[in-house]
LUMLORO-908100 format. One record per residue (C-alpha): x, y, z; residue number from 1. Coordinates in nm, 4 decimals. Layout:
N
<site><x>X</x><y>Y</y><z>Z</z><k>NUM</k></site>
...
This chain:
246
<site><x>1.2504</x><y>-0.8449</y><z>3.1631</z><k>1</k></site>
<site><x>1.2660</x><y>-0.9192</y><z>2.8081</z><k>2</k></site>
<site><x>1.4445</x><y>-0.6832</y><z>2.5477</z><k>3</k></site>
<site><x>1.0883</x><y>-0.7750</y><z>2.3004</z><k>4</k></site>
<site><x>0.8269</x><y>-0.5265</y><z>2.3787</z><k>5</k></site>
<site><x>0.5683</x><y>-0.7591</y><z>2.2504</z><k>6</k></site>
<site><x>0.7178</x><y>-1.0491</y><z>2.5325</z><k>7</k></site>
<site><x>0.6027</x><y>-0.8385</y><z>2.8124</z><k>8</k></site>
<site><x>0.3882</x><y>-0.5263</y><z>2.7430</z><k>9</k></site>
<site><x>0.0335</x><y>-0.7353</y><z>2.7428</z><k>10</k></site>
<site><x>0.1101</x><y>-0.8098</y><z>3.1832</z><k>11</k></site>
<site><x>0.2247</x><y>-0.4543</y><z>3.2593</z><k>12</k></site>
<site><x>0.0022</x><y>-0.1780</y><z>3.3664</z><k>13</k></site>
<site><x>0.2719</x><y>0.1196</y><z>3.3927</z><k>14</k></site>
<site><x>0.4851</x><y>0.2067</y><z>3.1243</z><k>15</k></site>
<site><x>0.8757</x><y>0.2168</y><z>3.2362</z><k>16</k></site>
<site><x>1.0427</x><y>0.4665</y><z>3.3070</z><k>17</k></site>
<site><x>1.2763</x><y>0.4094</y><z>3.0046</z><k>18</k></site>
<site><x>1.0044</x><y>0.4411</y><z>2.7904</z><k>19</k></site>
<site><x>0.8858</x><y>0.8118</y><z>2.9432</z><k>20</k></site>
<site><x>0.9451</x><y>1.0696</y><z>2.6622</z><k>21</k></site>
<site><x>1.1140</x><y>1.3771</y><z>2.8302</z><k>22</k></site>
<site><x>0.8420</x><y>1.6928</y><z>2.8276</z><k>23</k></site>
<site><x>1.0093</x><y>1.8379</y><z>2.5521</z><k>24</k></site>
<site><x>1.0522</x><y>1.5229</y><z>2.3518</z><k>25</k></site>
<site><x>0.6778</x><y>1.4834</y><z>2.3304</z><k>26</k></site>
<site><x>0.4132</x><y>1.5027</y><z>2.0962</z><k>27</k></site>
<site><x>0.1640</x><y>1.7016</y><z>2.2539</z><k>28</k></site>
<site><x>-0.1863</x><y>1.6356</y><z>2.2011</z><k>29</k></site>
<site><x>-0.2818</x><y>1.3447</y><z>1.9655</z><k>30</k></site>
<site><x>-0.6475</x><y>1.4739</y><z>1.8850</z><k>31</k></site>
<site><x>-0.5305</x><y>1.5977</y><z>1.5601</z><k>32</k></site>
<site><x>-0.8139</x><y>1.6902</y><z>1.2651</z><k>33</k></site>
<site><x>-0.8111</x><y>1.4811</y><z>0.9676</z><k>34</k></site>
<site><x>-0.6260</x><y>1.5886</y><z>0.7065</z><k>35</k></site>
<site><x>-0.8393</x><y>1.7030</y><z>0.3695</z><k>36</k></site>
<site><x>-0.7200</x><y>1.6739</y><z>0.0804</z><k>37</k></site>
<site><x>-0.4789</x><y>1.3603</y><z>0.0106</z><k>38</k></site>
<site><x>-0.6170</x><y>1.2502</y><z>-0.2942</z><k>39</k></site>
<site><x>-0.7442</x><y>0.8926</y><z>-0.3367</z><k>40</k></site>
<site><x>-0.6106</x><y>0.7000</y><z>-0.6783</z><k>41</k></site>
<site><x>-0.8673</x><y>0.4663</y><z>-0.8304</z><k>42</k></site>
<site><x>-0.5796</x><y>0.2276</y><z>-1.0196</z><k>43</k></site>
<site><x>-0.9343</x><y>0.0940</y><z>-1.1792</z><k>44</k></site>
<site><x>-0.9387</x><y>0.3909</y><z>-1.3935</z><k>45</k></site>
<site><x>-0.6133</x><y>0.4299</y><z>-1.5314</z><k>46</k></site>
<site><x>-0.5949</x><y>0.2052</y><z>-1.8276</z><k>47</k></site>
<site><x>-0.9132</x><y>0.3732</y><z>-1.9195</z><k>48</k></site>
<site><x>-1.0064</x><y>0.7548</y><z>-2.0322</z><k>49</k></site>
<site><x>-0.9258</x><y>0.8646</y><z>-1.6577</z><k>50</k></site>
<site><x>-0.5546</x><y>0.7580</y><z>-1.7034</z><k>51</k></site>
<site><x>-0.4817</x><y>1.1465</y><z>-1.7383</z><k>52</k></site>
<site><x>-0.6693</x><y>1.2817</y><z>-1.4048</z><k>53</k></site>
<site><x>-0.5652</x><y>0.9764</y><z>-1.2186</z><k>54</k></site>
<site><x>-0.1791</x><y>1.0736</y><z>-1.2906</z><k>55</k></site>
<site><x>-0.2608</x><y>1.4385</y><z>-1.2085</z><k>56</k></site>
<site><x>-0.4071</x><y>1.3006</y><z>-0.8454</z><k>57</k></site>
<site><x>-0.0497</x><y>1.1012</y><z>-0.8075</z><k>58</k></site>
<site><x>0.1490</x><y>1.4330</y><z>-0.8699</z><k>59</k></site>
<site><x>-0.0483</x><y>1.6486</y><z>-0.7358</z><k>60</k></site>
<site><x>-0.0780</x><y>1.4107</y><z>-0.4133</z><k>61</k></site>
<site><x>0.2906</x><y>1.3568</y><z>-0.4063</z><k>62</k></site>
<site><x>0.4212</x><y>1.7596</y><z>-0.4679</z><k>63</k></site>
<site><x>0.1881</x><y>1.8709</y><z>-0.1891</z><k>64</k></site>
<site><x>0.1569</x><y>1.6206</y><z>0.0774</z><k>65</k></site>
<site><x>0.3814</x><y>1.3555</y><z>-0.0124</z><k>66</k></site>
<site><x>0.2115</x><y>1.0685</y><z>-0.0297</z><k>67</k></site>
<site><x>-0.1255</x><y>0.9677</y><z>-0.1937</z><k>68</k></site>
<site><x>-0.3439</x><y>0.6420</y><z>-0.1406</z><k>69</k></site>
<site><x>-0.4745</x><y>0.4058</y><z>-0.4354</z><k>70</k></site>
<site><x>-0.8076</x><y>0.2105</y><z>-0.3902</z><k>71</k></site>
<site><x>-0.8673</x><y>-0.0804</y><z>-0.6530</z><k>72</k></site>
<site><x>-0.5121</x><y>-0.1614</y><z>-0.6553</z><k>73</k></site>
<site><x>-0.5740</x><y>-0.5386</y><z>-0.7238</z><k>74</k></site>
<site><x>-0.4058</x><y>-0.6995</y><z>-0.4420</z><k>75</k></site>
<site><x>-0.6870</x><y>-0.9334</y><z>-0.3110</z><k>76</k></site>
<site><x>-0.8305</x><y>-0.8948</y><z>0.0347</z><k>77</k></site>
<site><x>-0.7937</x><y>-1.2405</y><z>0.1736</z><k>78</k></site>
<site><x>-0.3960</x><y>-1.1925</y><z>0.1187</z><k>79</k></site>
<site><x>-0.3953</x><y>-0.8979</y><z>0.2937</z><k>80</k></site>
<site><x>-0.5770</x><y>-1.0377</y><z>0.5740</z><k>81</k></site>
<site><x>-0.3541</x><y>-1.3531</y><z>0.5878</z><k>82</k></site>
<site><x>-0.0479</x><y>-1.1467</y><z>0.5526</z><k>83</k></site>
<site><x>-0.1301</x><y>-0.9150</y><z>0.8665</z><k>84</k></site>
<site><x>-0.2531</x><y>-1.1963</y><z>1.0657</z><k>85</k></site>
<site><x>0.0861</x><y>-1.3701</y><z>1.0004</z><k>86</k></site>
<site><x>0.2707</x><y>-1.0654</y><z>1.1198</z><k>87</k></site>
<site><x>0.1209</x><y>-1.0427</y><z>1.4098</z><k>88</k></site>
<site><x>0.0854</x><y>-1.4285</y><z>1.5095</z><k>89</k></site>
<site><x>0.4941</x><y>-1.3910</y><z>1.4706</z><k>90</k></site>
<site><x>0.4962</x><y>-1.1387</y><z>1.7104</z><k>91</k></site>
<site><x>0.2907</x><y>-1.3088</y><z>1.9554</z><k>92</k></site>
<site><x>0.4899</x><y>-1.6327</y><z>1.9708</z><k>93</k></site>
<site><x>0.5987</x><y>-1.7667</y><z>2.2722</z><k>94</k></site>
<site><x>0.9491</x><y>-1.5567</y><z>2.4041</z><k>95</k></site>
<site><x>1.1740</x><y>-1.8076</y><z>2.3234</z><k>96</k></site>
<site><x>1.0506</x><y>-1.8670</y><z>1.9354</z><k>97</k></site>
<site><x>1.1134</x><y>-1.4883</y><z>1.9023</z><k>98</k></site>
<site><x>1.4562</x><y>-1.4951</y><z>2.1125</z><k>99</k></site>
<site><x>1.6388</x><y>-1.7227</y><z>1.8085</z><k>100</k></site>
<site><x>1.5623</x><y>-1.4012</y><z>1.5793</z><k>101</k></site>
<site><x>1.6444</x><y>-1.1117</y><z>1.8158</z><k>102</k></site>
<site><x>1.9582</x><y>-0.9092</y><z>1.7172</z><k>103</k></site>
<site><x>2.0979</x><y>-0.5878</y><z>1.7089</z><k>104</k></site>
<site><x>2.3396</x><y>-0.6550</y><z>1.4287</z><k>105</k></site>
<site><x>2.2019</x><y>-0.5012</y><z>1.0915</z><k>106</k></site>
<site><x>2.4439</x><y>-0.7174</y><z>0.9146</z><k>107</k></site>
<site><x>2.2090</x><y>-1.0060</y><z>0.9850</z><k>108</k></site>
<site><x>1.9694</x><y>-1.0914</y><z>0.6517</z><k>109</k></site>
<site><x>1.6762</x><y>-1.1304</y><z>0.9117</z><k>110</k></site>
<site><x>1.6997</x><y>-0.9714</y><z>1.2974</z><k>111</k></site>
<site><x>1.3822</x><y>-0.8637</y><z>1.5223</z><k>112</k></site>
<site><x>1.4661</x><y>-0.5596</y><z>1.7263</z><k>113</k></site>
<site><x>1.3316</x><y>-0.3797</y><z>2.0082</z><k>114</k></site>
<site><x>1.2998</x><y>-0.0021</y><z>2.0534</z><k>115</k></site>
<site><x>1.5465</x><y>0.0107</y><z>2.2588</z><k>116</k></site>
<site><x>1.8034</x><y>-0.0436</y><z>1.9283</z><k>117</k></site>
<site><x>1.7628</x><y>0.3544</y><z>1.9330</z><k>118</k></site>
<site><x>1.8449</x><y>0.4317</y><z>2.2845</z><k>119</k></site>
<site><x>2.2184</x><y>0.5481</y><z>2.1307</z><k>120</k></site>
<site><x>2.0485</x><y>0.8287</y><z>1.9658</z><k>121</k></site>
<site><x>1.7529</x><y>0.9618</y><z>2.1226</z><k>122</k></site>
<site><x>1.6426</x><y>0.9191</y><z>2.5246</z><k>123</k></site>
<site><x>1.4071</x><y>0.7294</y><z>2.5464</z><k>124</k></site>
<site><x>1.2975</x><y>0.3665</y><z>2.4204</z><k>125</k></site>
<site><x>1.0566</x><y>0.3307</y><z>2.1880</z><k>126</k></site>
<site><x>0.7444</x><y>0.1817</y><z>2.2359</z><k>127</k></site>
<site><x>0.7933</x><y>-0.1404</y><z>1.9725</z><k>128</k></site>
<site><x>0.9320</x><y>-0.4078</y><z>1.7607</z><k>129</k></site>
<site><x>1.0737</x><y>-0.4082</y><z>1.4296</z><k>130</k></site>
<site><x>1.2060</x><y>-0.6654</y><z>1.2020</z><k>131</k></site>
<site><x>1.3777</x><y>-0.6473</y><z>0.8976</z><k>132</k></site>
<site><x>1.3548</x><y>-0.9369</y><z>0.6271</z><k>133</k></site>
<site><x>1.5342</x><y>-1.0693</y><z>0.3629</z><k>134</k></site>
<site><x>1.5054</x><y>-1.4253</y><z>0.4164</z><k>135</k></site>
<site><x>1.2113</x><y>-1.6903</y><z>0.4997</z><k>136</k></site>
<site><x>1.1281</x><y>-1.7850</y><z>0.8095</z><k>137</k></site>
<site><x>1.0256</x><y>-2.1200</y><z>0.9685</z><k>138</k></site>
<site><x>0.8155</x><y>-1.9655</y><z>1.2169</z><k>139</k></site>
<site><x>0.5151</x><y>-1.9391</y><z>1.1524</z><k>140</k></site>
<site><x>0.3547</x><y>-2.1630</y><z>0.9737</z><k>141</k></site>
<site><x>0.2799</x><y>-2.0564</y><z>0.5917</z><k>142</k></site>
<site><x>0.5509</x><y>-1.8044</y><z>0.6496</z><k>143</k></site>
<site><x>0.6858</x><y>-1.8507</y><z>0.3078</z><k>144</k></site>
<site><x>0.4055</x><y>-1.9047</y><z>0.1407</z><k>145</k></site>
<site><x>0.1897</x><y>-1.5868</y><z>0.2472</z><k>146</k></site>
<site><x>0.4282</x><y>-1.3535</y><z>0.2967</z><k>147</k></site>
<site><x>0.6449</x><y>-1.4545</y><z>-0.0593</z><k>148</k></site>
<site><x>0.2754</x><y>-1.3828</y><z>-0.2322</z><k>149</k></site>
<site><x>0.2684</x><y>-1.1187</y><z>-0.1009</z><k>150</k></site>
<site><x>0.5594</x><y>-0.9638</y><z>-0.1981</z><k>151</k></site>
<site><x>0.5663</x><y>-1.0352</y><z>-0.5136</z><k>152</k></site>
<site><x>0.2309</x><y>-0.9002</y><z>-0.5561</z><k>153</k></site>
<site><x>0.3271</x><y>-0.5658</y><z>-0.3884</z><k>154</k></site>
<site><x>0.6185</x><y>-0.5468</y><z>-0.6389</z><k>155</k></site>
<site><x>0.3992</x><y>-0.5443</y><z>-0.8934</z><k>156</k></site>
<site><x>0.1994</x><y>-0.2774</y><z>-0.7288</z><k>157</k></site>
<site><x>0.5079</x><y>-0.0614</y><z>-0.6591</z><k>158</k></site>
<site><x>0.6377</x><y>-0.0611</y><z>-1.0387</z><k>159</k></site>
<site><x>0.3030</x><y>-0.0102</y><z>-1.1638</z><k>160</k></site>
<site><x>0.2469</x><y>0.3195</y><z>-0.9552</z><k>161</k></site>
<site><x>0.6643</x><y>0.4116</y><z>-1.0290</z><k>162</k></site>
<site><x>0.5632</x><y>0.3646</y><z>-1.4122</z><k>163</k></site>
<site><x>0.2598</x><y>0.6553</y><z>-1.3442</z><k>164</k></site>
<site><x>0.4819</x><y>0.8738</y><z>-1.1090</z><k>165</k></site>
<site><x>0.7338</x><y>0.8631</y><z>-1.3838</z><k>166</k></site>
<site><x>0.4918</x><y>0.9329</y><z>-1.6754</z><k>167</k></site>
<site><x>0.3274</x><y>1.2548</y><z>-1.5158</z><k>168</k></site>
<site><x>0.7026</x><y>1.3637</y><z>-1.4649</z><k>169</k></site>
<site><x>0.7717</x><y>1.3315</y><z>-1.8173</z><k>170</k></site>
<site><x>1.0063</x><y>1.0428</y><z>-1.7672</z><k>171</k></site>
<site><x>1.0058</x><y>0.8141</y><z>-2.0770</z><k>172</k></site>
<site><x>0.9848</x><y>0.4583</y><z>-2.0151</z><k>173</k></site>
<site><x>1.3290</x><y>0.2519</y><z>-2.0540</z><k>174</k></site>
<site><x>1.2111</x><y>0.0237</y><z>-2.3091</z><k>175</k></site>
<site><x>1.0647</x><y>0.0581</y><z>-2.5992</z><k>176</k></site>
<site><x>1.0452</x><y>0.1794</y><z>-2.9497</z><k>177</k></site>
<site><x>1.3308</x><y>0.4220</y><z>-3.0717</z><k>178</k></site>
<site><x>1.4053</x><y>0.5640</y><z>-3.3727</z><k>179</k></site>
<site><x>1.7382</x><y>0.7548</y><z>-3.5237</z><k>180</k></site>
<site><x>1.5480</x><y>1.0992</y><z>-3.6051</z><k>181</k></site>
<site><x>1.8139</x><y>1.3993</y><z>-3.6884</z><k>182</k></site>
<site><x>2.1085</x><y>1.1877</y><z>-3.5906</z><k>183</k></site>
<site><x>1.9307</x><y>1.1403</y><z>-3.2358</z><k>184</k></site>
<site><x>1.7644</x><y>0.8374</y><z>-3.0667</z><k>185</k></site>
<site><x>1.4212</x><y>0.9063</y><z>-2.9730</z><k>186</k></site>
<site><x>1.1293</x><y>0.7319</y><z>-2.7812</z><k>187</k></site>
<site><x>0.8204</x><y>0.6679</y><z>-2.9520</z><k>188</k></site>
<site><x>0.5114</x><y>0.6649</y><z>-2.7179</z><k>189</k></site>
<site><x>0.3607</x><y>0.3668</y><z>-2.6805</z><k>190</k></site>
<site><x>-0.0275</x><y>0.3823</y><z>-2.6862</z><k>191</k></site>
<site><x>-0.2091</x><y>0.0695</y><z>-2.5599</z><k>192</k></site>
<site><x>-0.3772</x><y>-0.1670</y><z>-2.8835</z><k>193</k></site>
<site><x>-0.2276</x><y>0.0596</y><z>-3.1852</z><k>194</k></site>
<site><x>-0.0070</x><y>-0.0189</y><z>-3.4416</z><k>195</k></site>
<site><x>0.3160</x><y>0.1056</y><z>-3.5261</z><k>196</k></site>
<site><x>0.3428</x><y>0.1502</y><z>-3.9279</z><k>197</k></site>
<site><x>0.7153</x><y>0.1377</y><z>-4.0494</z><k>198</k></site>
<site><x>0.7874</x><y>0.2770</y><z>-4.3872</z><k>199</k></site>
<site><x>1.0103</x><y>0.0189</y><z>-4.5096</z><k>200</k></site>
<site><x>1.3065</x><y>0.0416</y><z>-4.8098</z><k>201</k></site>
<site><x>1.1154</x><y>-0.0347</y><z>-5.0544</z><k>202</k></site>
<site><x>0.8258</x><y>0.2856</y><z>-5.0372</z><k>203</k></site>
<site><x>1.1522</x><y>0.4628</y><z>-4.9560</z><k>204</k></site>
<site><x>1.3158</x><y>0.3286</y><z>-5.2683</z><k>205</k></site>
<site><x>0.9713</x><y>0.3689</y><z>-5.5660</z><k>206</k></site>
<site><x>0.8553</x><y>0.7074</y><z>-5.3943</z><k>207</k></site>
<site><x>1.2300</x><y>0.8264</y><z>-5.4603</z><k>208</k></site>
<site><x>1.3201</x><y>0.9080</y><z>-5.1419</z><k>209</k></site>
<site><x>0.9491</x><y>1.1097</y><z>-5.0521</z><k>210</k></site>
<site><x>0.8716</x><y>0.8627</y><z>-4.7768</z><k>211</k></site>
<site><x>1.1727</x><y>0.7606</y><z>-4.5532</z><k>212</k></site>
<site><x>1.2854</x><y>0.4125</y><z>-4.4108</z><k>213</k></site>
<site><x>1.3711</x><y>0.5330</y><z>-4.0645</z><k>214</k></site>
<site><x>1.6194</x><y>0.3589</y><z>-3.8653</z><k>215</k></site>
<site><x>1.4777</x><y>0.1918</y><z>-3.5466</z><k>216</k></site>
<site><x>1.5593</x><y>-0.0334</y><z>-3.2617</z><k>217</k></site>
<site><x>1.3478</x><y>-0.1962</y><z>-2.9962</z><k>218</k></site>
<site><x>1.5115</x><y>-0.1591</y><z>-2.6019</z><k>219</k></site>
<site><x>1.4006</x><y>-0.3352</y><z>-2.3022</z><k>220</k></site>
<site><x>1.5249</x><y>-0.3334</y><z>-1.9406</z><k>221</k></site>
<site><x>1.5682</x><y>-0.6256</y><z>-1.6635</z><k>222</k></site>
<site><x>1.2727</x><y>-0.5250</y><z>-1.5119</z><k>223</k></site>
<site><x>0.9785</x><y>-0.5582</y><z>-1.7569</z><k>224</k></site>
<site><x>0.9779</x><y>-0.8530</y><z>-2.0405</z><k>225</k></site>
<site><x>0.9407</x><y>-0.6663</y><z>-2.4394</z><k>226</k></site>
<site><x>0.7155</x><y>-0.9079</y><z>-2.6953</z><k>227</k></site>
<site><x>0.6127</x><y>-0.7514</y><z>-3.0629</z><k>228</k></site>
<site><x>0.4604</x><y>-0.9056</y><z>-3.3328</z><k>229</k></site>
<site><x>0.6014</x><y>-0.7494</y><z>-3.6378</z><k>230</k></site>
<site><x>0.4470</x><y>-0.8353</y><z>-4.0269</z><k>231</k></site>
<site><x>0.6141</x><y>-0.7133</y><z>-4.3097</z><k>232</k></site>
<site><x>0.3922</x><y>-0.5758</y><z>-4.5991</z><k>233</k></site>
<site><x>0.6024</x><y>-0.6330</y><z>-4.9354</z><k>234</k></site>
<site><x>0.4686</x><y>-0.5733</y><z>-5.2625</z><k>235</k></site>
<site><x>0.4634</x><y>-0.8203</y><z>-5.5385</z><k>236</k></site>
<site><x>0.7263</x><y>-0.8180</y><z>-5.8165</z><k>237</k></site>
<site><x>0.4666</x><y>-0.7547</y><z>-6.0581</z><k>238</k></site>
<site><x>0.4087</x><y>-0.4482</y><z>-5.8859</z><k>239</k></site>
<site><x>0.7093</x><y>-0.3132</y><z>-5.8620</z><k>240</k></site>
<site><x>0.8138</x><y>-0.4262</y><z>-6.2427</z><k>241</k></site>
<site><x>0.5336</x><y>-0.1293</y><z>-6.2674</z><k>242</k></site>
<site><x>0.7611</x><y>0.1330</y><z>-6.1005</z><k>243</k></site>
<site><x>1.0172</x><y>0.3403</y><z>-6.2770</z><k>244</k></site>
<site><x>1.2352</x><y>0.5022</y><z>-6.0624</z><k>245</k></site>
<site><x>1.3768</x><y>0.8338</y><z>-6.1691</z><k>246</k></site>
C-alpha cells in the first residue's frame, strides 16, 4: 500500500488499524454547537468611519477566541476557486506523479508527506497529506501561475490585517514621519489625505524664535515603499526686507 493517503483511501472501505485512535486518544463526539461570538471583520469598512469598531472586532476577536474572520477582504473569488481546485487536482494525480515529491526530509524546499510522518510521536497515523512549499511545481498545470497569484495576493492580505492588529495594540508603524521633540524621536500619526505643515527656518527666524523649525526625518522599512510630495512655501524678499528682527 502506498505511504499517500490520498493514493489509496478512495478503494478502501475500513479504515486500518494504524489509523484507529486509542479510546483515550479520541475526540469524543463531533456534534459540537456552533460557536457565537467570533466576530466577523468587514475589511470594506476600515478605510472609512468604521476603521475604529472594525479594529476593536480584530482585538477583541483575537484576546478572546483567538482568531477572527474578515469578509470583503479583496482577494477575488475566481482565484480562490482556481487555487483550491489546483490543490486538490495535485493531490489526486496519478501515484507515481505524487511519488517524485514524497519525502520525509524537512530539509527538502518542497516534500508531500503522509500522516504517518507523526507516527514517532503520537500512536496512531493520521488521517492525511501535507505538503510544504517553497518552490514551484511542474505538476499541475498553471501551478505557478495560480498558486504564485495567489500568494502574493494573500501577502498583501496578511500585512494589511498585521498593520490593524498592530494599530489597536498601540504599535506605531515603522515608517513614517518623525520628529526630534525634547531631545526624543517621535512618530507622527499619519491620517489618510491630510497635510503635514512644517514650520520652516525662516517663520522660526522673523517670529524670533515664537514658532519653531522642528527637526524631522522621514523612515521607511523593506516591507512597504514611502513616496511624499513635499512644497516649500518661502516668502518673497520683499517681504522679508519688511521684517525687523529684534
Amino acid at each position: 500500500m502506498s505511504a499517500l493517503v490520498s493514493s489509496w483511501s478512495k478503494n478502501v472501505h475500513t479504515v486500518p488499524e494504524n489509523f484507529v485512535c486509542s479510546p483515550e486518544e479520541r475526540l469524543g463526539d463531533l456534534a459540537v454547537p456552533l460557536c457565537k461570538g467570533i466576530p466577523m471583520v468587514d475589511l470594506q469598512q476600515v478605510d472609512g468611519h468604521d476603521r475604529a469598531d472594525s479594529i476593536k472586532q480584530i482585538m477583541k476577536g483575537s484576546q478572546d477566541f483567538g482568531m477572527f474572520q474578515v469578509i470583503n477582504h479583496g482577494l477575488p473569488k475566481e482565484l480562490m476557486d482556481d487555487t483550491m481546485s489546483l490543490f486538490k487536482g495535485f493531490f489526486d494525480m496519478p501515484e507515481e506523479d505524487k511519488a517524485t515529491y514524497y519525502s520525509e526530509d524537512t530539509s527538502k524546499s518542497f516534500r508531500l508527506y503522509t500522516g504517518s510522518f507523526c507516527h514517532s510521536v503520537i500512536n496512531h497515523n493520521y488521517w492525511k497529506d501535507s505538503d510544504h512549499i517553497e518552490t514551484w511545481l511542474e505538476k499541475p498545470d498553471r501551478y505557478r501561475e495560480v498558486v504564485g497569484t495567489y500568494s502574493v495576493e494573500v501577502r498583501k492580505l496578511g500585512l494589511r490585517i498585521l498593520d490593524l492588529i498592530c494599530e489597536g495594540l498601540g504599535v506605531e508603524d515603522e515608517y513614517g514621519l518623525h520628529i526630534l521633540k525634547d531631545g526624543q524621536w517621535v512618530g507622527v500619526k499619519h491620517v489618510p489625505k491630510e497635510f503635514v505643515i512644517n514650520i520652516g527656518s525662516q517663520l522660526e527666524i522673523i517670529s524670533n524664535g515664537k514658532l519653531t523649525c522642528i527637526k524631522h526625518r522621514a523612515v521607511t522599512n523593506s516591507r512597504v515603499s514611502r513616496m511624499s510630495i513635499v512644497t516649500f512655501i518661502n516668502l518673497s524678499v520683499r517681504m522679508l526686507d519688511n521684517f525687523h528682527c529684534i
